[in-house]
PAZAPA-4460 file (N, C-alpha, C; in steps of 0.05 Angstrom, whole numbers, plus 32768, in hexadecimal, padded with zeros to 4 digits):
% residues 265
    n_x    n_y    n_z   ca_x   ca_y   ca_z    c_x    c_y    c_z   seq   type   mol
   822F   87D9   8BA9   8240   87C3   8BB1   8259   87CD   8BC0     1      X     A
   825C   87C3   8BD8   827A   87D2   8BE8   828D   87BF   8BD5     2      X     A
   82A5   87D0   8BD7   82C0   87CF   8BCE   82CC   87C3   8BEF     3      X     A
   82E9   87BE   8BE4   82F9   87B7   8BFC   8302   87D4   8C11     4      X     A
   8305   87E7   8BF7   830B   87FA   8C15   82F0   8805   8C23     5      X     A
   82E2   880B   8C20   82C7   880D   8C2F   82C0   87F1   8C45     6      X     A
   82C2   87DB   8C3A   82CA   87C1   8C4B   82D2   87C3   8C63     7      X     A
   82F0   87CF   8C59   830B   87D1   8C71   8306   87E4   8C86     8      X     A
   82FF   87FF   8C71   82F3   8816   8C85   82E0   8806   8C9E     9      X     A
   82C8   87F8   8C91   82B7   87EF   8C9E   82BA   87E1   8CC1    10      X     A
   82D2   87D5   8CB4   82DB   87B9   8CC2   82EA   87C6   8CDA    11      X     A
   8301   87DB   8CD2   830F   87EB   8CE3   82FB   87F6   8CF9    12      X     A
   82E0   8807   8CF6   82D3   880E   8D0A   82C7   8800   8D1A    13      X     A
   82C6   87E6   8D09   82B6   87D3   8D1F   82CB   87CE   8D34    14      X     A
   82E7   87C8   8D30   82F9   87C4   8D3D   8304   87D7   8D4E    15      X     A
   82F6   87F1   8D4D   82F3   8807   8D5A   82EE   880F   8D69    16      X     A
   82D0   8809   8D67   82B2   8818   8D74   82B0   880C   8D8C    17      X     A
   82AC   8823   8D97   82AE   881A   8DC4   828E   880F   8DC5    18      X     A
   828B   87FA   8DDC   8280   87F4   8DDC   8264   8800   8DE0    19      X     A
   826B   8820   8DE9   8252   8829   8DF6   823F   8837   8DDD    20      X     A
   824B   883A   8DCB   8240   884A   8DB6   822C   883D   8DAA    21      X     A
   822E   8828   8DB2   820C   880D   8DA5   81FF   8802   8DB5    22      X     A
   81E6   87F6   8DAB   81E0   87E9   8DC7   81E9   87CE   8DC5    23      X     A
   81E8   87C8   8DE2   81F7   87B3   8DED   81E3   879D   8DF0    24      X     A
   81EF   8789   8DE3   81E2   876B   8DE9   81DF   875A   8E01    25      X     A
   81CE   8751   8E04   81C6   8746   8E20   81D8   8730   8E2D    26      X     A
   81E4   872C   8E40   81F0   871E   8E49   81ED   8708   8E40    27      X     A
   81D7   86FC   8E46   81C8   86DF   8E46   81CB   86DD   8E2C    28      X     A
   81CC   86E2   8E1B   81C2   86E6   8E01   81E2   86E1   8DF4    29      X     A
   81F5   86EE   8E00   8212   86EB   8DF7   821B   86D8   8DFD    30      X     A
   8213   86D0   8E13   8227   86B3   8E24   8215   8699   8E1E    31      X     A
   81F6   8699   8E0F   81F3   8688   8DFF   81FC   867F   8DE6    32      X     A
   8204   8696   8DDD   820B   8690   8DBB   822B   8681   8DC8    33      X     A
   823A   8688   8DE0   825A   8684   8DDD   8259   8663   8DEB    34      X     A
   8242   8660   8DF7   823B   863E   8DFB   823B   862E   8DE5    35      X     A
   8229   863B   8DDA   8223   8628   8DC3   823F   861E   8DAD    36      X     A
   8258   8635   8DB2   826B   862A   8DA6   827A   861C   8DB6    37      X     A
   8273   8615   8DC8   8288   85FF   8DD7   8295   85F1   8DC8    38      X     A
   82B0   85EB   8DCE   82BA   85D5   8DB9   82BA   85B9   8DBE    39      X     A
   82B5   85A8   8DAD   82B4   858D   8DB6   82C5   8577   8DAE    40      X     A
   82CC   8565   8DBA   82E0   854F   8DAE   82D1   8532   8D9F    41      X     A
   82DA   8534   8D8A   82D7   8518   8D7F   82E5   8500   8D82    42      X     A
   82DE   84EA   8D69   82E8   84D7   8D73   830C   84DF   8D67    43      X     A
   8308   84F3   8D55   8326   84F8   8D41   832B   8501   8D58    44      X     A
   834B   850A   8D5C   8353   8515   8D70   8362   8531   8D5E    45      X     A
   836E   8543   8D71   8377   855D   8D62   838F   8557   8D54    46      X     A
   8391   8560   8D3C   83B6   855C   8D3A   83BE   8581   8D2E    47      X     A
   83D4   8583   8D2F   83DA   85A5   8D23   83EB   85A6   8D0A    48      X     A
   83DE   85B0   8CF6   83E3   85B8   8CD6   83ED   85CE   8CD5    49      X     A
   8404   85D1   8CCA   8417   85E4   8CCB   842B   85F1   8CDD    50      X     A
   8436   8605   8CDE   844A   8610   8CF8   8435   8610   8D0B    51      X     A
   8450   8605   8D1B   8446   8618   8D3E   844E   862D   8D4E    52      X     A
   8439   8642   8D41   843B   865C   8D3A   842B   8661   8D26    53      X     A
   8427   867B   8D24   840D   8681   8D16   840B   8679   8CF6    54      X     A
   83FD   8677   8CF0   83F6   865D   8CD7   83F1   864C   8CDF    55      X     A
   83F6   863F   8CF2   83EC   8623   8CF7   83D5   861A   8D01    56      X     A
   83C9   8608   8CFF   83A1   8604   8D11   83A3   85E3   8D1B    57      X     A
   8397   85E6   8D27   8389   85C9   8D31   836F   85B2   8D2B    58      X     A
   8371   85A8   8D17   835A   859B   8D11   835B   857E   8D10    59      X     A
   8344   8575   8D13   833C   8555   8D21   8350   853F   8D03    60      X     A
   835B   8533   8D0F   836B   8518   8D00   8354   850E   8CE9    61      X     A
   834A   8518   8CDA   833C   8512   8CC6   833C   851F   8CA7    62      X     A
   8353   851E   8CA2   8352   852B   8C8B   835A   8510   8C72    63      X     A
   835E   8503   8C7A   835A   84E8   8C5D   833E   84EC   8C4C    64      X     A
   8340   84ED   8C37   8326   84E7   8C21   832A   8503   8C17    65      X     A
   8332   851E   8C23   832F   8536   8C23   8344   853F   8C06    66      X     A
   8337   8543   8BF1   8344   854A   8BD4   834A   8564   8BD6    67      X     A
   8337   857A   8BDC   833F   8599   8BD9   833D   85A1   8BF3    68      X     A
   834B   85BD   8BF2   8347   85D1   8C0B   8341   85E8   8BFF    69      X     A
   8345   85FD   8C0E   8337   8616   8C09   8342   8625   8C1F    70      X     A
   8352   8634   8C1A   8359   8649   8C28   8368   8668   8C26    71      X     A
   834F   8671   8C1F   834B   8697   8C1A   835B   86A1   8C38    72      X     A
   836B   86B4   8C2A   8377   86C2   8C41   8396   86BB   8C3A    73      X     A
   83B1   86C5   8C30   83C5   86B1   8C29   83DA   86C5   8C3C    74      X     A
   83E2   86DB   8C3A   83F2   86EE   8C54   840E   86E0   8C42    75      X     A
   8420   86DD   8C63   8434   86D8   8C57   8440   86C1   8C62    76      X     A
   8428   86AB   8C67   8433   8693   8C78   841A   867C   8C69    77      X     A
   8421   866C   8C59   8416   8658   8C4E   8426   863D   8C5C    78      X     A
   8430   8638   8C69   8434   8615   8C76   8415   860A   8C7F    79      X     A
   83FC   8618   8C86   83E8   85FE   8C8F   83EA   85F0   8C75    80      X     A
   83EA   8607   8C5B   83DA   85FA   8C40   83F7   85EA   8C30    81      X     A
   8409   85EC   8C32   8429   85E0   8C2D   841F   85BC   8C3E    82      X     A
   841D   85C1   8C5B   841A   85AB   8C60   8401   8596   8C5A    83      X     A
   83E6   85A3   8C4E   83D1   8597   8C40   83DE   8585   8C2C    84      X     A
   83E7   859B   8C18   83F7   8590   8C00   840C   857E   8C08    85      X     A
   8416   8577   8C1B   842E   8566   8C1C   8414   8542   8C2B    86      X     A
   83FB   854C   8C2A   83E7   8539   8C38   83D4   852E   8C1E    87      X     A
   83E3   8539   8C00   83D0   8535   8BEC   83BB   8542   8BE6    88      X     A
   83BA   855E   8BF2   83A2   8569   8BED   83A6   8576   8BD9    89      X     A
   8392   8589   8BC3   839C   85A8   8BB2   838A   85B9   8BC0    90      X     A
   8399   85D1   8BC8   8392   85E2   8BD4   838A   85F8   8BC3    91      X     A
   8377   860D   8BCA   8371   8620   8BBC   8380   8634   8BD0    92      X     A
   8385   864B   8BC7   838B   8663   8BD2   838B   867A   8BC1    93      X     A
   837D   8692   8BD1   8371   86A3   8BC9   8376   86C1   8BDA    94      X     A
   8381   86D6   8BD3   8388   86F5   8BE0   8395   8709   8BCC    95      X     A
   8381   8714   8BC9   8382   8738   8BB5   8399   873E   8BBE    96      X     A
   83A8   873C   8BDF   83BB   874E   8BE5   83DA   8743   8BDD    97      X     A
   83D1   8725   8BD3   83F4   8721   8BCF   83F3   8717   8BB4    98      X     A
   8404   8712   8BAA   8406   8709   8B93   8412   86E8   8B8C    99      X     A
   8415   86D9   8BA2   841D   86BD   8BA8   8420   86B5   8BC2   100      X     A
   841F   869A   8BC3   841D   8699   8BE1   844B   8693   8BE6   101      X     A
   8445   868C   8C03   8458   8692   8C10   846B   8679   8C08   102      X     A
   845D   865F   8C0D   846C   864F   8C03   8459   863E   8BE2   103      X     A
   846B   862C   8BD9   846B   8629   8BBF   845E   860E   8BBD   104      X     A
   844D   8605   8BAA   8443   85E1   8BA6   8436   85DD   8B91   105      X     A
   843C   85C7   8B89   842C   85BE   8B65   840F   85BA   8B6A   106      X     A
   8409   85BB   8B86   83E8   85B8   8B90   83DE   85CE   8B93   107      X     A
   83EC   85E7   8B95   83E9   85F7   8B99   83D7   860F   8B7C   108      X     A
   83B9   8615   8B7E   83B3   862B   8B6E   83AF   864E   8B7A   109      X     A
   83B1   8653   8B71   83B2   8673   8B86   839E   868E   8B6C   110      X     A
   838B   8699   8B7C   8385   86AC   8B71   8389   86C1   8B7D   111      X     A
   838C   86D6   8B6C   8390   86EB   8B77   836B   86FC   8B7C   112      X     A
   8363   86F9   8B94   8347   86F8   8B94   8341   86FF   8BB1   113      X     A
   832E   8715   8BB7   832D   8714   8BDA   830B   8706   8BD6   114      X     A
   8314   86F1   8BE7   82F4   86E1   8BF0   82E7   86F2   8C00   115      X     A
   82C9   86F5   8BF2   82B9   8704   8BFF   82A2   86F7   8BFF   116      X     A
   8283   870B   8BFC   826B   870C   8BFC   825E   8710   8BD9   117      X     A
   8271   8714   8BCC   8273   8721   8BB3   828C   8715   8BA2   118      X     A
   827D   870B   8B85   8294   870B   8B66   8292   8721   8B5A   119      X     A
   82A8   8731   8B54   82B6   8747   8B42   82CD   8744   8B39   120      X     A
   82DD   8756   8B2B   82F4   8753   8B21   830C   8747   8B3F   121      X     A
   8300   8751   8B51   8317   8748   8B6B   8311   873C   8B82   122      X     A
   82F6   8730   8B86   82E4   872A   8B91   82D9   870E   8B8D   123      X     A
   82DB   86FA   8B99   82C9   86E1   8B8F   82BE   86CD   8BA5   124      X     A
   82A0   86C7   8BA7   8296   86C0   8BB8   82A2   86A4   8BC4   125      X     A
   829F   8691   8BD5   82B1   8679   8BD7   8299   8662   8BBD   126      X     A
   8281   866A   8BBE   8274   865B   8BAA   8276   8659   8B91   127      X     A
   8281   8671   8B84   828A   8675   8B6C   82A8   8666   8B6E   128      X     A
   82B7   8667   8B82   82D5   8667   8B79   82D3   8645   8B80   129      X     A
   82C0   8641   8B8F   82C4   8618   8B90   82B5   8616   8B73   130      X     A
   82A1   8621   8B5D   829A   861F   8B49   82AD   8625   8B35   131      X     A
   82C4   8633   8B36   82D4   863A   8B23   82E7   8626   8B2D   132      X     A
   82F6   8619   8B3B   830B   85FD   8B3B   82FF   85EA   8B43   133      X     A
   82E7   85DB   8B4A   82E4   85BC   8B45   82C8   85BE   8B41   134      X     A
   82B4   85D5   8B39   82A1   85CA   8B2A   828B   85BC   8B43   135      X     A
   8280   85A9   8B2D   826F   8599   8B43   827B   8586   8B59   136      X     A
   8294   8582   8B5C   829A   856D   8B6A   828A   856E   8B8E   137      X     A
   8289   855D   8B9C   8279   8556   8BA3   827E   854F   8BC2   138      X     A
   82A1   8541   8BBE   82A8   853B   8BDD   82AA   8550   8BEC   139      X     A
   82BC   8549   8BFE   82BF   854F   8C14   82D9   856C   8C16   140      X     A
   82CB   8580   8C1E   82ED   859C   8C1D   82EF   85A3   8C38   141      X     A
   8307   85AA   8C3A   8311   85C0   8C53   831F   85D8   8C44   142      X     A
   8313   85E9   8C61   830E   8608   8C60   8326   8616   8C73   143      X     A
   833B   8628   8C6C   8346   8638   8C7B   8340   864E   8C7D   144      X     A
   8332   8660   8C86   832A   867F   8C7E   8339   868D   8C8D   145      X     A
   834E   86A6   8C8F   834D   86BF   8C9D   834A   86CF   8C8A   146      X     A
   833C   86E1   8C90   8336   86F6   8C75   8333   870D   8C83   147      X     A
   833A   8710   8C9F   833C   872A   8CA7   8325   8737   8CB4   148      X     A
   830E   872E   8CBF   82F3   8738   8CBC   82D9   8732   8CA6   149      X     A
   82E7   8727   8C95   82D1   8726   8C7F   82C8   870F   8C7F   150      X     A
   82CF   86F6   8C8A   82C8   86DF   8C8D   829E   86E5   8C96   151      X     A
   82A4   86F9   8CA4   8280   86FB   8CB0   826D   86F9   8C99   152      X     A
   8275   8712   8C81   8263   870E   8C64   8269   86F2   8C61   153      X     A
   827C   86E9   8C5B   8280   86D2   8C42   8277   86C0   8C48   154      X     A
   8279   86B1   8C6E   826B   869D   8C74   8245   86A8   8C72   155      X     A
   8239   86C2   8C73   821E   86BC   8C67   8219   86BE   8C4C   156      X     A
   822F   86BD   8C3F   8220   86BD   8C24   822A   86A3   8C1A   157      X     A
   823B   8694   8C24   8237   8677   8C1D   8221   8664   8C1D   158      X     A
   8222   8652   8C05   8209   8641   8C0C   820C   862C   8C17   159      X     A
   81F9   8626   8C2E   81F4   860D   8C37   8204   85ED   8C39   160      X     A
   8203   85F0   8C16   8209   85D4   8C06   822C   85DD   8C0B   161      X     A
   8234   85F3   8C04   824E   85F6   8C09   8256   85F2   8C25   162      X     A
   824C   85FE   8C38   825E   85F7   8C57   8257   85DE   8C5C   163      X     A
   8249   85D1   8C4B   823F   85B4   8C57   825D   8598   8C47   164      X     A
   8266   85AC   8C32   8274   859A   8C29   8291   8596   8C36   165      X     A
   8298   85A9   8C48   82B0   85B2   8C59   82A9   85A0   8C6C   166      X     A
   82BF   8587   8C71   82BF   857A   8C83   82CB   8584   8C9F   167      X     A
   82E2   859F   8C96   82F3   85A6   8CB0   82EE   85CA   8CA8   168      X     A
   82EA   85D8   8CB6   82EE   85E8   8CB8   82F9   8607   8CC8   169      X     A
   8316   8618   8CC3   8329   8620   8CD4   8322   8636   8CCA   170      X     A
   830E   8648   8CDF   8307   866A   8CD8   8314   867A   8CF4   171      X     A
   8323   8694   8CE5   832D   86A5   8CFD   8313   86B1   8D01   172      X     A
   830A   86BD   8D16   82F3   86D6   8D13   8308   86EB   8D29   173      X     A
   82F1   86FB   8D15   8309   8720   8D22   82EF   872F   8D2C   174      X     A
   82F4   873B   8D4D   82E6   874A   8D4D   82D0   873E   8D64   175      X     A
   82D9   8728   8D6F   82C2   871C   8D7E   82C5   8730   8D96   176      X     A
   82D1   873B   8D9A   82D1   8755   8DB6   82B2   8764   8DB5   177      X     A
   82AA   875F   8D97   8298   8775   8D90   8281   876B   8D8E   178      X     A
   827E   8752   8D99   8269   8745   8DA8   825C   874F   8DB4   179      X     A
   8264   8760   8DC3   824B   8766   8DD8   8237   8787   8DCD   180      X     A
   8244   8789   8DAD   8234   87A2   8DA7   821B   8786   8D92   181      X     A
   8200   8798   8D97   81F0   878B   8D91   81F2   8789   8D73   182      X     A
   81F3   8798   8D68   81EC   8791   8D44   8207   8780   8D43   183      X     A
   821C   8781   8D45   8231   8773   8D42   8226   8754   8D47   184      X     A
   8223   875A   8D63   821B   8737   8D6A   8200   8728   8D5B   185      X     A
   81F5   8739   8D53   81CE   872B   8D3D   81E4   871F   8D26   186      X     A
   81FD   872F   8D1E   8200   872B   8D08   8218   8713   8D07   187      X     A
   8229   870C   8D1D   823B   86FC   8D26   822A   86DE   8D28   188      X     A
   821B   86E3   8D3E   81FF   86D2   8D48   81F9   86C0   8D29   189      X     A
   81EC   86CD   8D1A   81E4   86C0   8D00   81F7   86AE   8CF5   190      X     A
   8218   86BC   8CF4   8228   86AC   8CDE   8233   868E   8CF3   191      X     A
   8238   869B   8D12   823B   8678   8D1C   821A   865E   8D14   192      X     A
   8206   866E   8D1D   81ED   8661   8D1E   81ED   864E   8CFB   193      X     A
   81FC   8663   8CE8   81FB   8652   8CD3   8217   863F   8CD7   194      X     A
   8226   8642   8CDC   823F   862B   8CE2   8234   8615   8CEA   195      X     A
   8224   8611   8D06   8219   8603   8D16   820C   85F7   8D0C   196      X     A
   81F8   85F7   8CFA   81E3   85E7   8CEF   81F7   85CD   8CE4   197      X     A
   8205   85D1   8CD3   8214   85B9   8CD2   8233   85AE   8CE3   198      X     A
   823D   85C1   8CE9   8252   85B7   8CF4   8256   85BE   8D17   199      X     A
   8269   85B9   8D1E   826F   85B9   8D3A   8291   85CC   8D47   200      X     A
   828F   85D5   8D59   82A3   85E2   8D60   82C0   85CA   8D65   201      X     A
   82D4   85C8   8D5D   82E1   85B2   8D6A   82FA   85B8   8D74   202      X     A
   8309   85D3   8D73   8313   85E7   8D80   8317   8602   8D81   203      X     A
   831A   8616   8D8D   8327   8630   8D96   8342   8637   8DA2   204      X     A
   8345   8648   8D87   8365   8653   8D91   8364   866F   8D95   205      X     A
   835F   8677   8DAD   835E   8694   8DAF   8383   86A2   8D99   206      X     A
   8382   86B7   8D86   83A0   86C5   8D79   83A4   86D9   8D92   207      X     A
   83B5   86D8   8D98   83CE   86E3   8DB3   83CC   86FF   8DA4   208      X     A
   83C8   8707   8D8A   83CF   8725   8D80   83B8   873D   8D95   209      X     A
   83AB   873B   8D99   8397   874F   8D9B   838C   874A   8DB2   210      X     A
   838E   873B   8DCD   8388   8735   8DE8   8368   8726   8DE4   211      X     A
   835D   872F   8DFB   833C   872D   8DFE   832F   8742   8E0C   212      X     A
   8315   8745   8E0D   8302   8752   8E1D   82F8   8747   8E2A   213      X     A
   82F8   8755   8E4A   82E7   8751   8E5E   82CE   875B   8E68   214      X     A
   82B5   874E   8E6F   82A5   8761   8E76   8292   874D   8E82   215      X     A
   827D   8755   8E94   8265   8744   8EA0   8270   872F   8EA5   216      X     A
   8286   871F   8EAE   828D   8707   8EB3   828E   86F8   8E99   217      X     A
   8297   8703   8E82   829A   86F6   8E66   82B1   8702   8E5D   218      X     A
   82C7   86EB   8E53   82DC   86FA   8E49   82E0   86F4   8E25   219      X     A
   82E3   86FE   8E1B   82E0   86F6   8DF4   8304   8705   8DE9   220      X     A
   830D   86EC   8DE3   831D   86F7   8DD0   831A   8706   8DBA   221      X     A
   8331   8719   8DB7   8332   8726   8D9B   8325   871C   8D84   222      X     A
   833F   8705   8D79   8338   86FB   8D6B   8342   86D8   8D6E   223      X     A
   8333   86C7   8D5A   8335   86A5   8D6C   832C   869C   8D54   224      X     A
   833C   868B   8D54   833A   8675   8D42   832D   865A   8D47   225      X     A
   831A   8652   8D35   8306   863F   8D39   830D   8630   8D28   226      X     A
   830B   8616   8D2F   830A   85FB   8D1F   82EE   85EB   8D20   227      X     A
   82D8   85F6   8D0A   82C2   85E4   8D09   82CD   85C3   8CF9   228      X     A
   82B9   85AF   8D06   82BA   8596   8D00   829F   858E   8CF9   229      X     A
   829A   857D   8CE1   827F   857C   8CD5   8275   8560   8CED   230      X     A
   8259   8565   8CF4   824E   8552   8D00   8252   8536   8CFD   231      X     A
   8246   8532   8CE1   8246   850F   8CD8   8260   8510   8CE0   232      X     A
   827B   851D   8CE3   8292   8506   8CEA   829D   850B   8D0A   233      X     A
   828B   8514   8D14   829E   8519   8D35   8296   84F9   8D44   234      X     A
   8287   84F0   8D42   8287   84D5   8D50   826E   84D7   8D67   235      X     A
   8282   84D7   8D77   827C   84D7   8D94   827F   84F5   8DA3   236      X     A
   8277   84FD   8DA1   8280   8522   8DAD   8284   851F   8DCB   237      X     A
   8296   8530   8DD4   8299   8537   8DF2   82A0   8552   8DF2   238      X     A
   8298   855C   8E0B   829F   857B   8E0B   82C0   8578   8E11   239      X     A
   82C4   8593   8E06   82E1   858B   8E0B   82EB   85AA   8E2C   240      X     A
   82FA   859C   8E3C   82FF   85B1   8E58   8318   85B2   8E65   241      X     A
   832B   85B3   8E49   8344   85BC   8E4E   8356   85C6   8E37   242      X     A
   835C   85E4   8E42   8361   85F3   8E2F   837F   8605   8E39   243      X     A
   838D   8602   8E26   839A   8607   8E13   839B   85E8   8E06   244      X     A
   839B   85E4   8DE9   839A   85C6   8DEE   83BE   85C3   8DE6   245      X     A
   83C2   85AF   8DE7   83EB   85AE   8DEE   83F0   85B3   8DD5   246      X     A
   83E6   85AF   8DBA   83E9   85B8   8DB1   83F6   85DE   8D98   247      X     A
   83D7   85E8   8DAD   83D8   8607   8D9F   83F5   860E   8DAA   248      X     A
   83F8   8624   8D9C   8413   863D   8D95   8404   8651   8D98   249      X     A
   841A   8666   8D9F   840C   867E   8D9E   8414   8695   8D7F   250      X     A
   8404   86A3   8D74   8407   86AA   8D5E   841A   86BB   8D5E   251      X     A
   842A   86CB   8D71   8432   86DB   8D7A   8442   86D7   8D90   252      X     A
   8459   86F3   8D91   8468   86F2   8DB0   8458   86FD   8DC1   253      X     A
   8450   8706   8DBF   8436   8711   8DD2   8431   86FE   8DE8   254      X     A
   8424   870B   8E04   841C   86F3   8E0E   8401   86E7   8E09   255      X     A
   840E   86CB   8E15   83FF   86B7   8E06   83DE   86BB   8E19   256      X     A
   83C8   86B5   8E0D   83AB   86BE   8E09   83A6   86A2   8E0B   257      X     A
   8392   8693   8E25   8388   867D   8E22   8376   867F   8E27   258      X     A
   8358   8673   8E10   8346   866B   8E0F   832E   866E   8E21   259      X     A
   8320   8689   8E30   8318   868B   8E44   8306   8675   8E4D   260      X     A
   82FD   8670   8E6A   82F3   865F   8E76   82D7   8658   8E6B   261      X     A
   82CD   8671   8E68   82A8   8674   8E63   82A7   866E   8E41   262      X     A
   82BE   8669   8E30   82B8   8655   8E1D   82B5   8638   8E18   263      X     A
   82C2   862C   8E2D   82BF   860F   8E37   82B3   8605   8E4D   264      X     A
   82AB   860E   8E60   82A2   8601   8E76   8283   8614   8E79   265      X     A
***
């Protein structure tokens, strides 16, 4: 069973490794998978949960009926999940590395736990940890994940029945530069292809920290934040072909990183 530092080790070389040292995935093959996440507009329109500035995301005006959230990853900036709680939600929050989150709420439960692929003493799958605070319940959750890289295990070892019950869903992914090495991408490839089955892309925020890669007429951010939206509620879909939306911030002073072209059009 890997531990977290073998994980990290792991994670660091992927974030490493030049492109040429693997083989390389086929063009066609890359710039299909980055189609298929086009983002689309519903009939909700975007609104933005939390600072503007990093912590904050963009997701579709639909969070009424929505009782819990879920969001592994806590750092040192909790306002998306402050402003849940100020919307009636209880939020879960969950990170081995801190010992409370940043800001404070009576909705608020916190484990000290890194969400993974695996339950151990410091370790707990998202299936177990929605089984250890509400049991069988049934409605409807939203999902915040940054977990640094590890979101890749945890979204395949979730089940089904679980991402199906996430009406909104706000995942950073790290590492999409590393797209174009092939085992990277079989293994990237799988965890959107399982997103997709039920839900829908409904925005991208390229994070300003870490730039993008260029290559073959394809440019991929570092790292980008995605807002899946579950099918049954988008409505009416339209592609969406204007990007920055007026909304986003940039996570960073850095300069600001917009959304390359060959993800929307």
């Amino acid at each position: 069973m890997r531990n977290k530092p073998i994980r990290d080790s792991l994670l660091r070389w992927i974030g490493k490794t030049r492109l040429h040292c693997v083989k390389r995935i086929e063009r066609d093959r890359l710039e299909a998978l980055i189609r298929s996440l086009r983002p689309v507009r519903g009939d909700a329109p975007l609104i933005r949960v939390g600072p503007a500035g990093d912590g904050g995301y963009l997701v579709p005006d639909d969070l009424d009926g929505i009782e819990y959230a879920y969001s592994p990853g806590v750092s040192d900036e909790s306002g998306f999940e402050l402003d849940l709680s100020l919307r009636g939600m209880n939020v879960f929050m969950a990170d081995y590395s801190v010992d409370a989150p940043a800001q404070t709420s009576d909705r608020f439960e916190f484990a000290k736990k890194f969400v993974g692929s695996y339950t151990d003493e410091t370790h707990i799958t998202p299936d177990d940890w929605k089984q250890q605070t509400i049991g069988a319940y049934s409605g409807d959750l939203l999902l915040q994940m940054d977990i640094e890289g590890a979101e890749f295990e945890t979204i395949l070892s979730m089940s089904d029945s679980l991402i199906q019950q996430f009406r909104i869903m706000v995942i950073e992914f790290h590492y999409l530069h590393q797209l174009w090495n092939k085992p990277w991408f079989l293994l990237v490839e799988r965890v959107f292809r399982k997103l997709l089955e039920s839900h829908s892309v409904a925005h991208i925020h390229p994070n300003n920290c870490c730039g993008s890669f260029r290559s073959a007429g394809l440019e991929i951010p570092r790292v980008a934040e995605f807002t899946f939206y579950r099918n049954d509620r988008i409505g009416h879909p339209v592609f969406c072909g204007n990007f920055p939306h007026v909304l986003d911030a940039d996570n960073t002073s850095k300069k600001t990183l917009v959304l390359p072209p060959c993800w929307y059009r």
